[in-house]
N, C-alpha and C positions, 0 to 999 in steps of 0.2 A: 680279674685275678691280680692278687699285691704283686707286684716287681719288688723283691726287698732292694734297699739301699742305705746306706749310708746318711744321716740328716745330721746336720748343725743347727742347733736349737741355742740362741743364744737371747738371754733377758735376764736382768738385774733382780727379779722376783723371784726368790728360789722357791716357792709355792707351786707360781707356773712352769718352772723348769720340768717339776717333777710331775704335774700333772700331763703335760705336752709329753714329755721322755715316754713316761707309760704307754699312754696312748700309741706313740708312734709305734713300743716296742712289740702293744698287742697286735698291731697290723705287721708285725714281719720285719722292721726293719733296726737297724742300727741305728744309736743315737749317741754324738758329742756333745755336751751342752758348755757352755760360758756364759759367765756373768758381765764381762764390756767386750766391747770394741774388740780390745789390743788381745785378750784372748780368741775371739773369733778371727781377728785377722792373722792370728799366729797356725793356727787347724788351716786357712787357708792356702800358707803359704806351702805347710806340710803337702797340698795336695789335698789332703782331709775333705771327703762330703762329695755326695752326687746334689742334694736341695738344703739351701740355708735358709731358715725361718728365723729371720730375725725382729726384737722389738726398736720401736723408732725413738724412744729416749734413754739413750745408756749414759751409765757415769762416765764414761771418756767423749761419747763421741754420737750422733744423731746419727740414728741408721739408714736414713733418708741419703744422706750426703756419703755413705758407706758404699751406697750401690756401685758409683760410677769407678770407683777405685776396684770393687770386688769384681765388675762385670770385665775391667783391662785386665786383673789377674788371671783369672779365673772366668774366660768367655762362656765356658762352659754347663757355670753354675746355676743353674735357676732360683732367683732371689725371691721369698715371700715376706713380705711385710706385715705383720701385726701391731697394732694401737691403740691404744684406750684414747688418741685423741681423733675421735669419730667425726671428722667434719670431711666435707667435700674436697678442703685445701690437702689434704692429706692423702685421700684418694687419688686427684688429679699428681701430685708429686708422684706418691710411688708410681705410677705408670707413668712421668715422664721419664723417672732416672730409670724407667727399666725394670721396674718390676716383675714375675711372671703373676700376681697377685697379690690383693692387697687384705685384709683377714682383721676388722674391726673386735676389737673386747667389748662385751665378751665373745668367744666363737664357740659354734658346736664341734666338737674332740669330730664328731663324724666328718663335718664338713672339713676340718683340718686335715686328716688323713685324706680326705677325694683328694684337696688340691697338693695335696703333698705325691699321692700318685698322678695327678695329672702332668705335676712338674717331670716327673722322672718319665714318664711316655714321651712327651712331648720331646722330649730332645735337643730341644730350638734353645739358643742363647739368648741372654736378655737382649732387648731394644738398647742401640745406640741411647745414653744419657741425654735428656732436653737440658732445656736451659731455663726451666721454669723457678718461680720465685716461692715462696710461701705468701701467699696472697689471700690469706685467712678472714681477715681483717674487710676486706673488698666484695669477698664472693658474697654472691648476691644471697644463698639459700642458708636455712638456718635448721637444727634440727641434730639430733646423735640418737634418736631408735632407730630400732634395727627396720624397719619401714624404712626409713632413710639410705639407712646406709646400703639398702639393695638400690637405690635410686642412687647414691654417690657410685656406687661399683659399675655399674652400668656407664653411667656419664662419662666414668673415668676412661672406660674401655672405648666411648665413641665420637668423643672426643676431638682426638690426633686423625680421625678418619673424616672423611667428605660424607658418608655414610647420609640419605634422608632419616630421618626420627621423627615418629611417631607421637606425641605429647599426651598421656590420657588420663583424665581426671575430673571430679566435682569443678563447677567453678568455684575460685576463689581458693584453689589448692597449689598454685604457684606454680602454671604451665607456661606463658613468658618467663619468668623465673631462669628454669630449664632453657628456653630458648635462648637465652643473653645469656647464661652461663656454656653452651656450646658456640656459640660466637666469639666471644672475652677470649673464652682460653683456648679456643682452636685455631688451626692455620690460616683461617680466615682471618683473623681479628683486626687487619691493619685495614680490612673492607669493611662498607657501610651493611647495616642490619638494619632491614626495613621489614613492616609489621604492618599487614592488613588484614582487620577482623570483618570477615564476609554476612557476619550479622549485623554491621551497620551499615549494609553498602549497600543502596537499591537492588535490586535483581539484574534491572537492565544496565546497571550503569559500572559491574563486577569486571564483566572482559576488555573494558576501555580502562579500568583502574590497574587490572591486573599487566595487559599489555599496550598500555598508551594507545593512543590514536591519530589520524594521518589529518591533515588540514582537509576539510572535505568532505568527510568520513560519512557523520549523517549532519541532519540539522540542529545547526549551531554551535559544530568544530570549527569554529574561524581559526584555528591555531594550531599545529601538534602538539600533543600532550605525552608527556610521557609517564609509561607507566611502572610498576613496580617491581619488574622484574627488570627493566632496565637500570634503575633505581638501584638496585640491589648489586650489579654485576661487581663482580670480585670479591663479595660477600654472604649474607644471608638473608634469606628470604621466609619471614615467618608468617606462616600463613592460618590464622587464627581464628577460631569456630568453623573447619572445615567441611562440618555435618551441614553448615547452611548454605554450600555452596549450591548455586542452579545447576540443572544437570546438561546445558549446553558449555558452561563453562568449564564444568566438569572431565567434558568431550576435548576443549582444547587444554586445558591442564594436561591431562594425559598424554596428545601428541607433540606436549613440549618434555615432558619426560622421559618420551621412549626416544625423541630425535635429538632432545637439550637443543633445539630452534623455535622459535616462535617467530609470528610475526604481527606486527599493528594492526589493530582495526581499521581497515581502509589501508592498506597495505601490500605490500606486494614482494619486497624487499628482506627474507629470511635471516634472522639474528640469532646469534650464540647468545644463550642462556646458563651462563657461568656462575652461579649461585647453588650455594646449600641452601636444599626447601628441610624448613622444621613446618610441622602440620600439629596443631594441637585439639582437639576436640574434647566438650561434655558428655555429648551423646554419645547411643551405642550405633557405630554404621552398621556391624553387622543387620540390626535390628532394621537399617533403612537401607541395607540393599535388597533388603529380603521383600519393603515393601516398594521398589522399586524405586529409592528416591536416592540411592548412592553406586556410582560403577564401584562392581567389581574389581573390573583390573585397577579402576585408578586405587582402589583399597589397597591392593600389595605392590605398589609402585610405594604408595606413601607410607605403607607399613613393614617400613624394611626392618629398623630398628623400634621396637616398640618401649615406650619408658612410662609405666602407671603410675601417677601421683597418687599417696595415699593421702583419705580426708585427716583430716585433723584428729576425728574423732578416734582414728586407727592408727596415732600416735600421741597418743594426751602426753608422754614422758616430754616431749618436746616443748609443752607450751609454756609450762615458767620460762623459758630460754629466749622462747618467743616473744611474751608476753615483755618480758623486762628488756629484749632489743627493743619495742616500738614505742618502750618510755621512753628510754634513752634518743632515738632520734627526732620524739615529740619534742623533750626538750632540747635537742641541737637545732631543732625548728622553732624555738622561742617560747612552747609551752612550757609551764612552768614544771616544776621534777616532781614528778614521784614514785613512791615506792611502793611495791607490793609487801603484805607480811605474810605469815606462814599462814594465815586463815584464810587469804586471800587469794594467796596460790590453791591452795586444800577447795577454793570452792571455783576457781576460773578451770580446774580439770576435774571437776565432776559435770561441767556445762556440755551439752552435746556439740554446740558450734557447728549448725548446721552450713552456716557461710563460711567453713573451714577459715583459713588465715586471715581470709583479708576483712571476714567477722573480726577476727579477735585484735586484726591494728586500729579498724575501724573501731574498735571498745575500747581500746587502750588508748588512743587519742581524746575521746569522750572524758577517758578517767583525768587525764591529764590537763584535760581545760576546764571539768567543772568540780571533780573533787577538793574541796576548801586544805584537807588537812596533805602535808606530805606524803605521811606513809596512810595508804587505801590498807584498809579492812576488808573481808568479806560483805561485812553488814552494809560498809559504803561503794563496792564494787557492784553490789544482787541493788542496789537504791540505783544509779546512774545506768546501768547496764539493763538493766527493766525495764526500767519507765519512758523508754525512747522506743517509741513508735517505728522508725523509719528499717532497722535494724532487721529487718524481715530477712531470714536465710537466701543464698542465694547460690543454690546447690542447682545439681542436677535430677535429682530428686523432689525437690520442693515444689512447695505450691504458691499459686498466685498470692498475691497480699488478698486480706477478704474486705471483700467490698461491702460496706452497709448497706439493704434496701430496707424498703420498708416492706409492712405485712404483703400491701396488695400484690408486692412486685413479685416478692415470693411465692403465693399464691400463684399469679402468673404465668411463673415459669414452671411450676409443679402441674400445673392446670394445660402447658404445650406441651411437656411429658407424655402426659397422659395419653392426650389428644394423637400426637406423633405415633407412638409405641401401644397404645390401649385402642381408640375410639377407633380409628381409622385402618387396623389390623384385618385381614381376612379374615382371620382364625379368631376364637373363643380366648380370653385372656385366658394364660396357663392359671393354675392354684396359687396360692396364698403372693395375690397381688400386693395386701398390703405390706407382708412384711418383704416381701422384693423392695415396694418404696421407701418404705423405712429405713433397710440397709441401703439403698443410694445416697440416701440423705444422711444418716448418721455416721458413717465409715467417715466421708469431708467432713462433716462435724468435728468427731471424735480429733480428727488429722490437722485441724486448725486449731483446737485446741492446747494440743499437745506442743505445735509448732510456736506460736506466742507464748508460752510459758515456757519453751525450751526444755523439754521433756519433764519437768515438775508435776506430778503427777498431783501434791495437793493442790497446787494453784489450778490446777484443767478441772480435777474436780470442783472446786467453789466456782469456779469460771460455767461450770455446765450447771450445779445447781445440784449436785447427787453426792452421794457420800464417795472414800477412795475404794471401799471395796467393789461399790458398782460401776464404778470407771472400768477396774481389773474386768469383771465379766463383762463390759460393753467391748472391750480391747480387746479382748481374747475369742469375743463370737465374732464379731467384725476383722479380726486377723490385722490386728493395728499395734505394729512394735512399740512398747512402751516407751523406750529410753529415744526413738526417732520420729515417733511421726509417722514412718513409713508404711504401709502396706506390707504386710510377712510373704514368701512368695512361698 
């Protein structure tokens, strides 16, 4: 149910004024609007306003640097911030100075009115002002769709807190990223941020990396070692591809989170474990507790705060932005400059980029060392970014690179098929064997196809040898998404 109230609506766009006014007035409430600063601060002095939604570039004055003046006035008030300048540096701001929310352009009129009720329930005064900078320029993450900006909203909120977070994404979608961006700007920041990825770490050798080891320990500790969560103390501890963790380590993970003690391998002697864990994963755990290869509880120990990175693909608006940062840093790395043009953007965002980001620096690095002319084309972007082999996606979904055999090998291994599942069966092979083998074999076909051309459906076709129309029926009986590669579920 609306509480009516009272709103200060203040932006320099008399467009948006009158679109926000309405809105607010069909939900029940009152509305003042201003076009600067010095009229919104004059409504506040009056008293005026139970929530002020204001924008953050006015003609007199940055509504950012407004908070901390309105919040000593006016404790009262609950401040929402709206901006068309979409980046993370802006997110993090308005919740230092105390935002109760922060509301990227464009927004939906509906979601304006919830948080504009939320403000008015809540009751609570804004957060004490931080003392943060605009730090634009630094942050690590790049991006203004709206895919992002539920990623910048979130961060922003967890931030200022010790809170564990959850990391979830393709790889190559910018889950360290996130991690060094909650380290940088959190109350951590003046501690070290250590980062170990439990997919390159032997099995056996995870619980002596994770929590050092005692001289002694087993054969061939001549030394203590220490490990990463000591490492980490007073700061963060980012603990990366947590899906591949052993399920003994797993075991002690856990009774160092429910007790924040740990102790060394070969140990005896219980230590405080004063560290923010970020946990980031490709994979689905649910999918591996179910087959018994991930705890449960340690699942909602590490998934307090959950933050999903979206692929690339489920934000295309963002890759010109993209695309044109990882020129510019190739060339502060000495590669030579250059530019993208309007053909060349029109065809790097109709690419699927199944290696979401760290595909497209990795491409734009490529452009910038081998492209002859300054400004890249289309024509010279689809030449250089094609014809490089190694460039295999590097998702969570993807598939292995394909390996060349020859006939016989083939043969081979369709012939241990057989033998496994057909010859050596109790039972009578069900009906229509062959087209059961057929679809095992054509589905990965179809899927490698698609994946090397990068969802081009004329290049998979000449690449298979059939025309585009029969591609479409092999995709569509086979349940093979066109623009991915993937499997349809």
């Amino acid at each position: 149910m609306t509480t009516p109230a009272t709103v200060i609506v203040v932006d320099d766009d008399a467009g948006i004024r009158t679109v926000v006014r309405q809105a607010l007035q069909r939900a029940g409430h009152m509305v003042r609007t201003s076009d600067s600063a010095a009229g919104m601060w004059k409504l506040i002095e009056e008293g005026v306003g139970d929530v002020l939604v204001t924008d953050v570039l006015l003609p007199d004055a940055n509504g950012l640097d407004m908070i901390p003046l309105v919040t000593a006035r006016r404790p009262d008030l609950p401040v929402i911030v709206m901006s068309a300048q979409n980046t993370l540096s802006t997110a993090v701001r308005a919740t230092e100075q105390g935002a109760f929310d922060y509301l990227p352009k464009p927004f939906d009129l509906n979601e304006l009115t919830r948080t504009v009720q939320s403000a008015i329930e809540s009751g609570a005064a804004a957060q004490q002002p931080g003392n943060g900078t605009d730090e634009g320029d630094s942050l690590p993450m790049i991006g203004r769709s709206p895919a992002m900006q539920d990623v910048y909203r979130t961060l922003a909120r967890v931030i200022p807190t010790d809170l564990t977070v959850m990391v979830l994404g393709e790889s190559g979608t910018g889950k360290e990223l996130v991690a060094r961006a909650l380290h940088d700007l959190g109350p951590r920041r003046t501690g070290p941020m250590v980062a170990i990825n439990m997919a390159a770490i032997p099995r056996e050798l995870i619980e002596t990396e994770l929590f050092g080891h005692e001289r002694g320990a087993f054969t061939g500790a001549a030394s203590r070692s220490v490990g990463r969560f000591e490492q980490a103390q007073g700061g963060t501890l980012f603990l990366d591809e947590i899906g591949d963790m052993p399920m003994d380590a797993q075991t002690r993970l856990l009774r160092v989170l429910q007790s924040g003690e740990y102790t060394t391998v070969g140990g005896s002697r219980a230590m405080k474990a004063d560290v923010r864990i970020v946990a980031a994963t490709h994979k689905d755990l649910r999918r591996l507790i179910d087959a018994g290869m991930f705890r449960e509880d340690l699942y909602y120990r590490l998934n307090v705060v959950p933050i999903r990175l979206p692929p690339l693909r489920a934000r295309r608006a963002d890759i010109p932005e993209l695309a044109r940062h990882f020129l510019d840093r190739a060339a502060a790395e000495g590669l030579p400059r250059k530019t993208l043009d309007a053909s060349a953007v029109a065809w790097l965002m109709e690419q699927s980029w199944p290696g979401n980001v760290r595909e497209l620096e990795n491409a734009m690095r490529r452009l910038a060392a081998l492209a002859r002319d300054e400004q890249v084309t289309a024509a010279v972007a689809e030449l250089w970014i094609d014809r490089v082999d190694s460039t295999l996606p590097d998702s969570a979904d993807s598939k292995a690179a394909p390996v060349a055999i020859g006939a016989a090998s083939l043969e081979a291994v369709v012939a241990q098929w057989l033998d496994r599942h057909v010859a050596q069966s109790p039972a009578l092979p069900e009906d229509g064997l062959y087209d059961r083998l057929l679809a095992e074999f054509e589905r990965p076909l179809l899927e490698t196809a698609l994946l090397v051309t990068r969802g081009n459906q004329l290049k998979a076709a000449k690449m298979l040898g059939v025309n585009r129309n029969t591609l479409r029926k092999m995709l569509a009986q086979r349940n093979v998404e066109p623009q991915t590669g993937r499997r349809s579920t």
